[in-house]
N, CA, C and O of each residue as an XYZ file, in Angstrom:
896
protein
N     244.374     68.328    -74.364
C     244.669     69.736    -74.072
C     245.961     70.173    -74.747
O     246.033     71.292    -75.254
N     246.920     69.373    -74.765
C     248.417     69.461    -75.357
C     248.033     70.293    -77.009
O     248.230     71.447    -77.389
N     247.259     68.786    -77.859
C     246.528     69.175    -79.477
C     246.014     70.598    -79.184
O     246.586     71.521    -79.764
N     245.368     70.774    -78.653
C     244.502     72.608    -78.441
C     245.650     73.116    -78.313
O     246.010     73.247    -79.482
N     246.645     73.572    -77.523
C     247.389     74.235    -77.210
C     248.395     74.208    -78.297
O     248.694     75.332    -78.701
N     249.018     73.179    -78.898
C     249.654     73.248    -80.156
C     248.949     73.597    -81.404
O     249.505     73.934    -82.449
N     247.631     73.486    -81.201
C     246.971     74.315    -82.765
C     246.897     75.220    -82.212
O     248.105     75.439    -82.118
N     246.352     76.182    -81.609
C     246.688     77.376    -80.572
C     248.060     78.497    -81.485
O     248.079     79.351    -82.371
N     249.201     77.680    -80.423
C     250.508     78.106    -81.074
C     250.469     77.875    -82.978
O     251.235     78.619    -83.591
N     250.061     77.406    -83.379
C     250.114     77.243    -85.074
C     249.180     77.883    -85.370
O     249.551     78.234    -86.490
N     248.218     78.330    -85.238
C     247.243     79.367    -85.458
C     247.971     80.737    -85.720
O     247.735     81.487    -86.668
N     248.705     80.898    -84.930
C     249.860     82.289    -84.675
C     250.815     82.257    -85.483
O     251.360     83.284    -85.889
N     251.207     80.901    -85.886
C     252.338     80.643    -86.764
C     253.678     79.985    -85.456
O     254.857     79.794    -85.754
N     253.224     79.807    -84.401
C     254.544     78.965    -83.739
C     254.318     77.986    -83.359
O     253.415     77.640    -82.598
N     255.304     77.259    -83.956
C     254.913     75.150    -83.604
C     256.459     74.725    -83.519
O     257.417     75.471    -83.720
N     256.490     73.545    -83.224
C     257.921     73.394    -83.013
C     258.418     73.041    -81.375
O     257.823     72.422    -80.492
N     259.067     73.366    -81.377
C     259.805     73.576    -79.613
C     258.510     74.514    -79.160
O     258.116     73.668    -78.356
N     257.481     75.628    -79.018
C     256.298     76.024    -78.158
C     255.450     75.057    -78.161
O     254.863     74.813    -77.107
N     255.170     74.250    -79.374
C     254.230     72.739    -79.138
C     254.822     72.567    -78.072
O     254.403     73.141    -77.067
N     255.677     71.933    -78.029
C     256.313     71.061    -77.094
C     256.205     71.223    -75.713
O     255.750     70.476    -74.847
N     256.851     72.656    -75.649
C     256.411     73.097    -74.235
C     255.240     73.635    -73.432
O     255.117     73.960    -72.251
N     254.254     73.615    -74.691
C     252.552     73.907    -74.204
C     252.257     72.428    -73.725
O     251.793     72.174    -72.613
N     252.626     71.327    -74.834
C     252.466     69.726    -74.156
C     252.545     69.477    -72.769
O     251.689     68.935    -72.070
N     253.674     69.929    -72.424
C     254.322     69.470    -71.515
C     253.693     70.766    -69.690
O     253.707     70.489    -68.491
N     253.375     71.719    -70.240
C     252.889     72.692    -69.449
C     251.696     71.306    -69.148
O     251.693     70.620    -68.126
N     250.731     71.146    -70.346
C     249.174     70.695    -69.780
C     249.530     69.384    -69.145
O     248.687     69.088    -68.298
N     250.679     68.320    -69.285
C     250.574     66.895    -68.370
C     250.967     67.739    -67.164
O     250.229     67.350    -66.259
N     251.797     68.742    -66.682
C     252.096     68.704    -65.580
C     251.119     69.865    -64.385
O     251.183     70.060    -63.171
N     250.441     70.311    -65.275
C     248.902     71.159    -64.753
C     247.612     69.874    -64.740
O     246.567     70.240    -64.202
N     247.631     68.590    -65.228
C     246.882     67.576    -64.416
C     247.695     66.589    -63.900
O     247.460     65.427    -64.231
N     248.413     66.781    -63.312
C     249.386     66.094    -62.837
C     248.829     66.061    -61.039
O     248.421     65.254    -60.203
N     249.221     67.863    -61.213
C     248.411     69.033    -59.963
C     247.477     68.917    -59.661
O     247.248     68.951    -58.452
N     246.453     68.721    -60.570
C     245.163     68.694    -60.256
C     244.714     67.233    -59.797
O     243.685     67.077    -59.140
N     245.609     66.077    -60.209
C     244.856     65.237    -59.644
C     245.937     64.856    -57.989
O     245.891     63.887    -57.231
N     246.877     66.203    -57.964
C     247.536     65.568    -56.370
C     246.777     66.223    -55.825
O     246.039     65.385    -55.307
N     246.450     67.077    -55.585
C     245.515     68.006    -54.938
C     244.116     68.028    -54.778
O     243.400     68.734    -54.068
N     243.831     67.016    -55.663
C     242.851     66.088    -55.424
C     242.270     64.940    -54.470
O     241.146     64.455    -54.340
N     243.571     64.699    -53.827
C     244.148     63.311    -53.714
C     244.115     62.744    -53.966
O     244.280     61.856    -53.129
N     243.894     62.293    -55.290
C     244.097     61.056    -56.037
C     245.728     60.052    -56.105
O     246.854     60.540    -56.202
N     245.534     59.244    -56.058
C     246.879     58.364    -55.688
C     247.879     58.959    -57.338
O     247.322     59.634    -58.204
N     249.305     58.532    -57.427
C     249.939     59.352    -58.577
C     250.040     58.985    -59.881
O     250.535     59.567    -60.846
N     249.304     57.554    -59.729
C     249.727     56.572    -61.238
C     248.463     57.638    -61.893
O     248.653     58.067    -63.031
N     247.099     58.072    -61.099
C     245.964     58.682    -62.021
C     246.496     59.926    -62.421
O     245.941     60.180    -63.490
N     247.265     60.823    -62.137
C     248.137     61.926    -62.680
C     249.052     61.619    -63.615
O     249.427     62.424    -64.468
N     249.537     60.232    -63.494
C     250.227     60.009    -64.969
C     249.313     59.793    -66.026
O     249.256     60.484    -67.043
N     248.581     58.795    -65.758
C     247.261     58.324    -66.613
C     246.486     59.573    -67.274
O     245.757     59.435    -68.257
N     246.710     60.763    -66.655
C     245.760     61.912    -67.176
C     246.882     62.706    -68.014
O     246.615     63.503    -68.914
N     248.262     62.347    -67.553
C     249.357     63.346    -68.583
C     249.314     62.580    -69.598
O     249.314     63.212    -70.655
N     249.260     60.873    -69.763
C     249.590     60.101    -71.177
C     248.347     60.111    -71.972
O     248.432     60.060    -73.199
N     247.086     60.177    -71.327
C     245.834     60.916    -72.017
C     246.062     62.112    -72.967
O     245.628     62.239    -74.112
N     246.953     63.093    -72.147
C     246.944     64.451    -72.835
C     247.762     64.298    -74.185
O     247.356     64.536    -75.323
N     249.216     63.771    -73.726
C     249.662     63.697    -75.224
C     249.617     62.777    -75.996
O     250.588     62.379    -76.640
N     247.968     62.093    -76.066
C     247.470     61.525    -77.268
C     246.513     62.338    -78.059
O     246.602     63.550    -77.858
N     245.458     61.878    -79.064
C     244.847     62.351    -79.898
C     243.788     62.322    -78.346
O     243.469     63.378    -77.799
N     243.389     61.066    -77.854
C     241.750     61.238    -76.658
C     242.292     62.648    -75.992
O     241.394     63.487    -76.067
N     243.260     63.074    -75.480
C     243.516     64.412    -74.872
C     242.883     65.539    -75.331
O     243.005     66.621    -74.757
N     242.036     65.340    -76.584
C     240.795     66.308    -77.149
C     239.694     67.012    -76.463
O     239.232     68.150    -76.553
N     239.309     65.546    -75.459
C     237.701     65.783    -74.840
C     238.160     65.224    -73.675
O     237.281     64.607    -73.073
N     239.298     65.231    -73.125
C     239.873     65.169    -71.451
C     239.585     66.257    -70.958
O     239.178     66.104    -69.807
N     239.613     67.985    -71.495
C     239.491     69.262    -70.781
C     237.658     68.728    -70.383
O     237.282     68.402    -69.257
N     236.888     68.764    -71.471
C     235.561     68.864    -70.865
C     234.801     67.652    -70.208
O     233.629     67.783    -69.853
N     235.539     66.384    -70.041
C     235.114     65.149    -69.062
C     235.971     65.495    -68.014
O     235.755     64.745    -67.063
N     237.041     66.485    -67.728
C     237.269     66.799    -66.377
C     236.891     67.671    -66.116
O     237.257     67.649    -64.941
N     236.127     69.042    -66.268
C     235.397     69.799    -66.126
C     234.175     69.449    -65.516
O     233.859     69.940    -64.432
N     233.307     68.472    -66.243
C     232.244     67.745    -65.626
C     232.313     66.911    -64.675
O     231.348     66.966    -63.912
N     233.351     65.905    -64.349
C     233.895     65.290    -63.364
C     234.194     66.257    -62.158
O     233.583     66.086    -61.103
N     234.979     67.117    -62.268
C     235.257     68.076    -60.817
C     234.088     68.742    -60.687
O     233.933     69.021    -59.498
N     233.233     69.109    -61.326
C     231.445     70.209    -61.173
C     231.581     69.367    -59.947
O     232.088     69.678    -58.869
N     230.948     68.068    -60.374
C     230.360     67.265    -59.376
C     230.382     65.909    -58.647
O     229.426     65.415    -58.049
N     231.654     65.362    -58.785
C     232.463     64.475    -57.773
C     232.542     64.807    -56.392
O     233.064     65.903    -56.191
N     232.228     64.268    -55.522
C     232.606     64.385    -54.129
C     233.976     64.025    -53.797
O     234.614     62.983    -53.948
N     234.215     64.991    -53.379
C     236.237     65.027    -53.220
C     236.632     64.403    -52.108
O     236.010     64.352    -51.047
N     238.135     63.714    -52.467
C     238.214     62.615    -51.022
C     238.535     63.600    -49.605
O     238.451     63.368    -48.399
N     238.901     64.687    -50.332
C     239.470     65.643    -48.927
C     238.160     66.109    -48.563
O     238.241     65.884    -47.355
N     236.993     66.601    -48.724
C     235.964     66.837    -48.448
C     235.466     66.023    -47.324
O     234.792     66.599    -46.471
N     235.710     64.739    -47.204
C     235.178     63.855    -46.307
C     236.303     63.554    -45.351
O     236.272     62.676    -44.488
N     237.377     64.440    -45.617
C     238.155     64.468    -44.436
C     238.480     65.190    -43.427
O     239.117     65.072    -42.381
N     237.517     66.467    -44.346
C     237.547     67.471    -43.702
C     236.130     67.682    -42.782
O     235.956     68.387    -41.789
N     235.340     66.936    -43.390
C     233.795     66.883    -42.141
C     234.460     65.961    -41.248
O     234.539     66.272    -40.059
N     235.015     64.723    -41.710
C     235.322     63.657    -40.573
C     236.308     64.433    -39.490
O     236.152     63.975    -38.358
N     237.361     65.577    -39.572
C     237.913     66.079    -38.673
C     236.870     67.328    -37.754
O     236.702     67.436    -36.539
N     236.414     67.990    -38.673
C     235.073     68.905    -37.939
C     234.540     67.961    -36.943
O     234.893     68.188    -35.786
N     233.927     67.161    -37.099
C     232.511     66.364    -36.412
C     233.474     65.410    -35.200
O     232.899     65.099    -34.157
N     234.437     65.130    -35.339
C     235.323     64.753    -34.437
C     235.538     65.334    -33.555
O     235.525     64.772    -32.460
N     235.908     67.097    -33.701
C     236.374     68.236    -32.931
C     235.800     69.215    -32.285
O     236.052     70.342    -31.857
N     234.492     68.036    -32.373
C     233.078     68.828    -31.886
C     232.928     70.437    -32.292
O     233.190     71.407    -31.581
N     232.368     70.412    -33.813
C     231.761     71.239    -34.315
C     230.877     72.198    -34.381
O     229.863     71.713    -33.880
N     230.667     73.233    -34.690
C     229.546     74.345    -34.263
C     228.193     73.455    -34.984
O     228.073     72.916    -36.085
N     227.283     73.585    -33.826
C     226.065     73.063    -34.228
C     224.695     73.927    -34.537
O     224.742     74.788    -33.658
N     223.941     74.079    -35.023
C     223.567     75.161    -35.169
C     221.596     75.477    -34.002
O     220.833     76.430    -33.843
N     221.658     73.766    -33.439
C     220.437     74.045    -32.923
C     221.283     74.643    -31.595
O     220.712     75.617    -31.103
N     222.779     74.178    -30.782
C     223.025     73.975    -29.926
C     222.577     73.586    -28.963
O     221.431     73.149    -29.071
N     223.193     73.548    -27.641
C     223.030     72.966    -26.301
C     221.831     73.121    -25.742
O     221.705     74.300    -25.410
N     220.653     72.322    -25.418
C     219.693     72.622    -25.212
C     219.717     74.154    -23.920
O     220.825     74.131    -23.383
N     219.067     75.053    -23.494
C     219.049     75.967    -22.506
C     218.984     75.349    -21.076
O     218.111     74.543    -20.752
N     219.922     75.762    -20.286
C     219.353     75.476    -18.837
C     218.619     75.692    -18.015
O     219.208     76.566    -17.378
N     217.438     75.472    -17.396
C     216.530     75.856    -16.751
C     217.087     76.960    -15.664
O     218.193     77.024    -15.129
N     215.873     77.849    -15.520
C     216.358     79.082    -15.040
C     215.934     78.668    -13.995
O     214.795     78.202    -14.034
N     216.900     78.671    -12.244
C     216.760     78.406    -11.042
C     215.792     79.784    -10.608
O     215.867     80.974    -10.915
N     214.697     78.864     -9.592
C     213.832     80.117     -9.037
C     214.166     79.903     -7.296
O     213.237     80.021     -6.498
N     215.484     79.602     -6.855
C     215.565     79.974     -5.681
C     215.644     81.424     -5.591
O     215.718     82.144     -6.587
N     215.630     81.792     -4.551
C     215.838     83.036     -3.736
C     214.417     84.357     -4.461
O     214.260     85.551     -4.209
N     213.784     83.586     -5.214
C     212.299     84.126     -5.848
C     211.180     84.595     -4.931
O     211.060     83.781     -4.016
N     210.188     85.750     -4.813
C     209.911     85.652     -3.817
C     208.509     84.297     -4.329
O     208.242     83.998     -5.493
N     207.910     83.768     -3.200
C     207.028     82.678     -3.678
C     205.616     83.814     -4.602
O     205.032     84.831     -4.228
N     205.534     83.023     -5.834
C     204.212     83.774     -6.057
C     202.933     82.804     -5.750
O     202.975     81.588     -5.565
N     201.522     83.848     -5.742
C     200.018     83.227     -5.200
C     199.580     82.512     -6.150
O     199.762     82.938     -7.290
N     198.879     81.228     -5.961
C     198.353     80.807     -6.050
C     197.007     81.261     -6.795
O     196.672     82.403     -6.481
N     196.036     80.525     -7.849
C     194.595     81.235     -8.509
C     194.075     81.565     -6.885
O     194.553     80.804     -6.043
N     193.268     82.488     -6.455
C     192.478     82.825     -5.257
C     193.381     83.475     -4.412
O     193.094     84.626     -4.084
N     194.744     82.816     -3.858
C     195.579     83.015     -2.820
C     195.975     84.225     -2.023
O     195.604     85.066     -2.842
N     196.299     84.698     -1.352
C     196.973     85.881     -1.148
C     198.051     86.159     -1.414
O     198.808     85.198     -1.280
N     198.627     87.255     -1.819
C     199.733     87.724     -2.450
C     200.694     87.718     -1.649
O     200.141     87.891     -0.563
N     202.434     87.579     -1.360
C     202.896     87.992     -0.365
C     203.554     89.233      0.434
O     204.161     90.177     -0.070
N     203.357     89.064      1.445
C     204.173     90.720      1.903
C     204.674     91.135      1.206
O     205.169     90.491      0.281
N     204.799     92.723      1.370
C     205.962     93.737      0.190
C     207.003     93.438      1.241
O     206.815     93.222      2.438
N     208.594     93.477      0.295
C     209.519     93.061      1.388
C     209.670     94.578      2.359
O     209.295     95.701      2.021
N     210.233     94.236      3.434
C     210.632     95.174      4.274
C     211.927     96.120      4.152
O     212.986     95.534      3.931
N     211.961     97.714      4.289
C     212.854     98.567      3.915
C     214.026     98.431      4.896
O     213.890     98.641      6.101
N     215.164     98.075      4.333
C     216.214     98.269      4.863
C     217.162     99.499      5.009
O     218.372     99.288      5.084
N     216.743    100.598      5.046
C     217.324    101.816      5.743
C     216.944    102.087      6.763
O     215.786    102.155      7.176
N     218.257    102.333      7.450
C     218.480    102.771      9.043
C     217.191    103.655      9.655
O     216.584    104.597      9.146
N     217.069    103.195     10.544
C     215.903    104.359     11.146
C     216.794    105.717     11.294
O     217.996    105.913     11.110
N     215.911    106.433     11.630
C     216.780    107.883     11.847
C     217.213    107.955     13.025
O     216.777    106.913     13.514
N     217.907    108.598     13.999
C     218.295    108.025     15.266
C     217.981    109.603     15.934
O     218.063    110.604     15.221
N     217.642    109.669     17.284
C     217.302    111.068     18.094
C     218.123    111.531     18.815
O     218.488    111.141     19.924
N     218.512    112.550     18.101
C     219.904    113.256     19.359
C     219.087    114.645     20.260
O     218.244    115.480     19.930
N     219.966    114.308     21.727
C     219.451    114.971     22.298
C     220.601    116.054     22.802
O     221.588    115.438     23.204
N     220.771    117.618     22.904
C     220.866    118.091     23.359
C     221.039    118.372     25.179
O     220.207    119.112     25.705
N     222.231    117.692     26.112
C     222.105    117.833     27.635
C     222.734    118.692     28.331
O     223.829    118.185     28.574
N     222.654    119.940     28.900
C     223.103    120.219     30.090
C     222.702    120.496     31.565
O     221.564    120.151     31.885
N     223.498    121.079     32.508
C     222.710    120.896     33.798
C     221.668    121.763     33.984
O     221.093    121.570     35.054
N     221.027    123.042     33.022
C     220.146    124.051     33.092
C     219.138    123.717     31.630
O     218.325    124.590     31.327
N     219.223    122.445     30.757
C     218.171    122.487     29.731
C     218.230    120.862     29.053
O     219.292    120.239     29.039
N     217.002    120.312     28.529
C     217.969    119.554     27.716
C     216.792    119.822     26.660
O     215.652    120.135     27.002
N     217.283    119.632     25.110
C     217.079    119.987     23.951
C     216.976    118.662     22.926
O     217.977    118.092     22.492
N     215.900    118.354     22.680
C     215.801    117.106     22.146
C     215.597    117.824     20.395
O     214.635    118.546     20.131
N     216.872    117.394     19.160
C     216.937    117.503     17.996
C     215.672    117.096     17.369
O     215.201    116.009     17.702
N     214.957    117.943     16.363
C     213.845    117.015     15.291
C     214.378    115.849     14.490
O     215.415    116.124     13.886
N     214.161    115.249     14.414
C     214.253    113.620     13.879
C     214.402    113.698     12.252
O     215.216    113.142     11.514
N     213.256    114.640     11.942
C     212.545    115.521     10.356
C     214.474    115.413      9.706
O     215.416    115.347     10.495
N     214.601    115.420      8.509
C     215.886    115.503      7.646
C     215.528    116.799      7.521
O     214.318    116.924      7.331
N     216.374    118.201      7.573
C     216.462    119.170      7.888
C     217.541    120.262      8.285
O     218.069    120.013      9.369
N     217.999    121.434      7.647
C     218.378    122.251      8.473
C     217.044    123.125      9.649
O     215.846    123.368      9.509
N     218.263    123.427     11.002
C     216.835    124.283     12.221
C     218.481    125.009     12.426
O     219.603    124.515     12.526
N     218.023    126.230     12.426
C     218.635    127.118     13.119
C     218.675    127.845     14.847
O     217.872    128.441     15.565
N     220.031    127.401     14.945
C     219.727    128.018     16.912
C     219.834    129.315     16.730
O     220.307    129.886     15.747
N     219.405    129.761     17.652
C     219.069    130.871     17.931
C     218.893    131.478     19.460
O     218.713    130.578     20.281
N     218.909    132.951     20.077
C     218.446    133.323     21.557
C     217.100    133.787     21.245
O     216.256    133.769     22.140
N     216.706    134.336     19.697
C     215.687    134.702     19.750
C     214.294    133.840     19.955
O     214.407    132.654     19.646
N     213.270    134.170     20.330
C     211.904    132.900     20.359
C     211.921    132.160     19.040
O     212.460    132.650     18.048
N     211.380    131.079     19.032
C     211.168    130.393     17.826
C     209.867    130.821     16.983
O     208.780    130.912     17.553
N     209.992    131.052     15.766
C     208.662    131.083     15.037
C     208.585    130.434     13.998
O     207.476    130.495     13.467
N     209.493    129.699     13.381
C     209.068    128.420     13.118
C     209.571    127.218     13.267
O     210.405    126.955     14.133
N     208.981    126.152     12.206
C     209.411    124.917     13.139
C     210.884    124.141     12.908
O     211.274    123.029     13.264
N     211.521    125.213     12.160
C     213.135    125.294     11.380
C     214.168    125.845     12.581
O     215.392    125.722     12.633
N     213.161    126.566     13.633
C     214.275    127.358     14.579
C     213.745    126.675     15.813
O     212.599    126.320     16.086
N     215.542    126.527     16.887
C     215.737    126.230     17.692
C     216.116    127.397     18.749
O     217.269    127.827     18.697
N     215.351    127.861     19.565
C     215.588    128.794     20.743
C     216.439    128.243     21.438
O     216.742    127.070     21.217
N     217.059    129.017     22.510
C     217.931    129.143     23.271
C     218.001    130.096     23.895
O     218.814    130.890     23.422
N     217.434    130.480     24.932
C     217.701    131.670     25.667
C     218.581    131.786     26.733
O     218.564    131.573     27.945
N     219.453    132.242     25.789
C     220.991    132.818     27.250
C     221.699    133.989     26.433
O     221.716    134.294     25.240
N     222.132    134.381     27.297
C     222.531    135.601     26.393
C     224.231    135.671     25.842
O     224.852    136.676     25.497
N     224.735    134.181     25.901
C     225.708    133.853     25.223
C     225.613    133.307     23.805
O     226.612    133.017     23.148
N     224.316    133.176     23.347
C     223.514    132.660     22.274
C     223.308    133.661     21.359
O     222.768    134.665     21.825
N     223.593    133.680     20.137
C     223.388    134.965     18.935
C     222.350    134.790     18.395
O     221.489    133.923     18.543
N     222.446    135.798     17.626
C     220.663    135.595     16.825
C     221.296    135.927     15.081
O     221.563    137.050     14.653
N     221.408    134.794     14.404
C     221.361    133.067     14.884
C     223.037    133.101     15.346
O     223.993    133.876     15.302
N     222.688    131.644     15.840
C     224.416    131.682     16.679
C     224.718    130.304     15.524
O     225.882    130.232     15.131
N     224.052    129.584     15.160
C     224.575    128.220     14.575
C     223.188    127.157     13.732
O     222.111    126.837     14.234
N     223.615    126.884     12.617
C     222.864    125.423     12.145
C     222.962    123.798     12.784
O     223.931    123.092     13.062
N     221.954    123.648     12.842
C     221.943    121.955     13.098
C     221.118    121.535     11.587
O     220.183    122.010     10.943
N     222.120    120.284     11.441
C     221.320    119.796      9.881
C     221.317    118.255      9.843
O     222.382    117.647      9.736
N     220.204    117.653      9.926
C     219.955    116.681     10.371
C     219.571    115.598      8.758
O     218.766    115.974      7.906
N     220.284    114.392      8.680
C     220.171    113.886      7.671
C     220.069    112.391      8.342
O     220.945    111.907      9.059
N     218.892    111.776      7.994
C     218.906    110.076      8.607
C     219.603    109.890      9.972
O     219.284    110.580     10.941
N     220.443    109.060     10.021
C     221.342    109.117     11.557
C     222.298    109.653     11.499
O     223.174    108.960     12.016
N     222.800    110.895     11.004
C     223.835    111.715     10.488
C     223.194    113.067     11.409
O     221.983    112.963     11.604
N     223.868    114.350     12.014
C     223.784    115.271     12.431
C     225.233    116.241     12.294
O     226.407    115.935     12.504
N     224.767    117.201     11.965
C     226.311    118.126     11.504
C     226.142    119.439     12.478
O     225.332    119.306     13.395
N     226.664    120.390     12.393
C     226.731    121.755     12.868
C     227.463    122.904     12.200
O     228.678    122.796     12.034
N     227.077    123.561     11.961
C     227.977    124.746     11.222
C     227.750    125.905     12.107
O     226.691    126.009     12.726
N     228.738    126.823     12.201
C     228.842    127.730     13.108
C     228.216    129.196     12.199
O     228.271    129.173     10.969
N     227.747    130.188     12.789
C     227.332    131.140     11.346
C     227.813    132.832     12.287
O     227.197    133.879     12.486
N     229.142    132.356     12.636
C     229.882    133.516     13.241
C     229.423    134.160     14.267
O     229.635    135.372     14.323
N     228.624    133.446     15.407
C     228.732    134.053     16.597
C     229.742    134.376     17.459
O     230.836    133.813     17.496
N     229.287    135.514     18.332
C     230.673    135.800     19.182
C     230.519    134.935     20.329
O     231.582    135.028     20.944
N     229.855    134.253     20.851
C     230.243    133.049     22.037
C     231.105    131.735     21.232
O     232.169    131.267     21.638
N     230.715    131.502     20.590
C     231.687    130.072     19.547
C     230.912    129.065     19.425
O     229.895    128.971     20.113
N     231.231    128.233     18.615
C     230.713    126.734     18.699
C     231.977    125.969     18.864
O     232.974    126.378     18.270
N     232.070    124.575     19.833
C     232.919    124.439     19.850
C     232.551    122.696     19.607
O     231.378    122.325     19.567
N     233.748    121.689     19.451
C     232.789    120.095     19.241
C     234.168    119.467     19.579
O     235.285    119.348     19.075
N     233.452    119.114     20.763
C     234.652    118.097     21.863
C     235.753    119.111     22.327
O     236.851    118.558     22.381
N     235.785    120.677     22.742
C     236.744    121.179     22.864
C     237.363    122.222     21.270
O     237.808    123.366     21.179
N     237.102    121.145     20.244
C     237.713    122.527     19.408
C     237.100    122.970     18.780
O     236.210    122.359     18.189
N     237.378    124.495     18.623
C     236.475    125.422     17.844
C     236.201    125.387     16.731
O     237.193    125.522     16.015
N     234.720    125.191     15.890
C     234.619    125.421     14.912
C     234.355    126.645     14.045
O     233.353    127.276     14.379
N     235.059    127.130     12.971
C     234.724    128.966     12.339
C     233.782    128.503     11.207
O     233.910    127.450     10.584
N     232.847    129.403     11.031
C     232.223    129.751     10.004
C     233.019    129.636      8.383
O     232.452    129.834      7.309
N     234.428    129.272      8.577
C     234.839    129.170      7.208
C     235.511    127.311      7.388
O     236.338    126.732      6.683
N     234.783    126.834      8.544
C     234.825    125.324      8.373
C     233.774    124.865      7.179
O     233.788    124.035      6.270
N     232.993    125.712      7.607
C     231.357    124.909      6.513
C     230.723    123.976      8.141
O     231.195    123.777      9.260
N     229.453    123.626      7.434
C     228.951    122.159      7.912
C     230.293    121.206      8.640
O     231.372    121.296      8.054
N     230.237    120.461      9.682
C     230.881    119.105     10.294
C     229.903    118.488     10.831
O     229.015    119.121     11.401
N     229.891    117.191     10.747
C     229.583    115.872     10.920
C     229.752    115.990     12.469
O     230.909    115.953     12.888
N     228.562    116.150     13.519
C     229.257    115.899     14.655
C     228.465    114.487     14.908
O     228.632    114.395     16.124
N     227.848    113.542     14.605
C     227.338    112.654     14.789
C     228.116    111.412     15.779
O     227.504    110.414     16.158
N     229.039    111.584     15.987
C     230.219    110.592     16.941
C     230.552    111.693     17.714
O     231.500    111.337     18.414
N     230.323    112.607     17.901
C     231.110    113.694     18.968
C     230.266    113.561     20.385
O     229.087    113.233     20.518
N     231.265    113.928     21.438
C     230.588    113.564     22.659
C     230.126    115.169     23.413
O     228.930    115.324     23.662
N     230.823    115.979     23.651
C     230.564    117.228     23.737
C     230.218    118.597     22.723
O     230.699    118.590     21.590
N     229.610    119.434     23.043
C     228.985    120.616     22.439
C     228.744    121.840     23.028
O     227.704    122.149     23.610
N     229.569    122.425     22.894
C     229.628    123.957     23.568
C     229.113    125.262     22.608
O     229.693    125.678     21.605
N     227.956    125.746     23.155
C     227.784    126.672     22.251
C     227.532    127.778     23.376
O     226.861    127.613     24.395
N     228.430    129.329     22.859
C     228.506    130.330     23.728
C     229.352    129.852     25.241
O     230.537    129.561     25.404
N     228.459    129.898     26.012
C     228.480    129.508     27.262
C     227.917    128.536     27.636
O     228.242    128.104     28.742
N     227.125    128.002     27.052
C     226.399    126.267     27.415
C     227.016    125.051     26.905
O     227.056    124.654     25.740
N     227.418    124.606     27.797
C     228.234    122.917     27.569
C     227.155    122.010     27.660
O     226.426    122.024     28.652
N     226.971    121.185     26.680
C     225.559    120.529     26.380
C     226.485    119.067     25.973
O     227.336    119.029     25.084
N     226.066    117.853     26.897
C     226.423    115.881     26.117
C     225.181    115.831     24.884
O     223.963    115.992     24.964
N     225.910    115.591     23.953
C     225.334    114.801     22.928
C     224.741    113.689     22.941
O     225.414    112.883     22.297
N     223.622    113.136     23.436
C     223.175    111.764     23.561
C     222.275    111.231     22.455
O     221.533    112.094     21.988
N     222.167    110.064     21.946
C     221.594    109.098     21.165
C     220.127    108.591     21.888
O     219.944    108.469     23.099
N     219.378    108.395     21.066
C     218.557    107.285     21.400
C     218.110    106.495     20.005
O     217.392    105.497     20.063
């Protein structure tokens, strides 16, 4: 490589001291190549005293062909540290079987199928309306019913005949085991446990309340 590189420079017309230092460029560019190789260092000398002879001719293309396809010592040091360090594999870890506890059981060829499971929402619960002159059992139905003094005509309205009772005096709105009341500005009041509720409360939740005063009728709230 040195000879190439000094006919090179003399081709141009510079020889002399640039020979020299093109020489000396190519022993110490396989010098490199064979540390980085890892080759032990006497073969990096052996490849610089090659170069600045006449055989340093056909050293570029027998190391060309040599590195294509030599298996490199770092190559096998570098799988031997992979495969050590437990490496990505590409079939991987076989799969774990998928647990069928808590499955419901399936039938059998012929068998019977099993029950549909059972619904877990609350039953609806029945409030009743009590005082010492009526008692008033709530529809169960999810629903607004409107009270009222007037007769009922449909199955949304709740009568009440007293004449402390408006027409309408108040909503009952019935949702699962939930019951509310909204007042809709009568002049007797609605009242829940004592305090008054106004028409600019909205809807309340009386479902935990123990008393209910509407107009003039004091009515217990009871469950079943």
């Amino acid at each position: 490589m040195g000879v190439e590189i000094a006919a090179l420079l003399g081709f141009f017309g510079v020889t002399g001291f640039f020979a020299a230092v093109g020489a000396v460029l190519a022993g110490w560019m396989a010098w490199r190549i064979c540390e980085k190789a890892g080759f032990p260092g006497w073969m990096g000398l052996g490849a610089t005293l090659l170069i600045l002879t006449g055989v340093g001719a056909i050293i570029p293309f027998v190391l060309l062909w040599v590195f294509a396809y030599m298996r490199w010592p770092r190559d096998d040091e570098f799988a031997a540290g992979h495969a050590g360090a437990g490496g990505w594999s590409p079939a991987g870890p076989p799969a774990a079987p998928v647990s069928a506890r808590g499955l419901p059981p399936v039938a059998g060829p012929g068998g019977a199928l099993p029950p549909p499971p059972r619904s877990l929402s609350a039953p609806a619960a029945r409030f009743r309306l009590v005082s010492d002159r009526m008692s008033i059992d709530v529809p169960t139905m999810d629903g607004a019913y409107l009270v009222t003094a007037a007769p009922a005509t449909t199955a949304q309205e709740l009568s009440i005949a007293d004449p402390s009772i408006g027409t309408p005096h108040a909503r009952l709105m019935v949702a699962g085991a939930r019951l509310g009341l909204e007042d809709l500005g009568s002049a007797g009041g609605s009242f829940v446990d004592g305090a008054r509720l106004l028409p600019e409360h909205g809807p309340r939740d009386i479902s935990t309340a123990q008393t209910l005063r509407l107009g003039a009728l004091e009515f217990r709230l009871e469950r079943s």
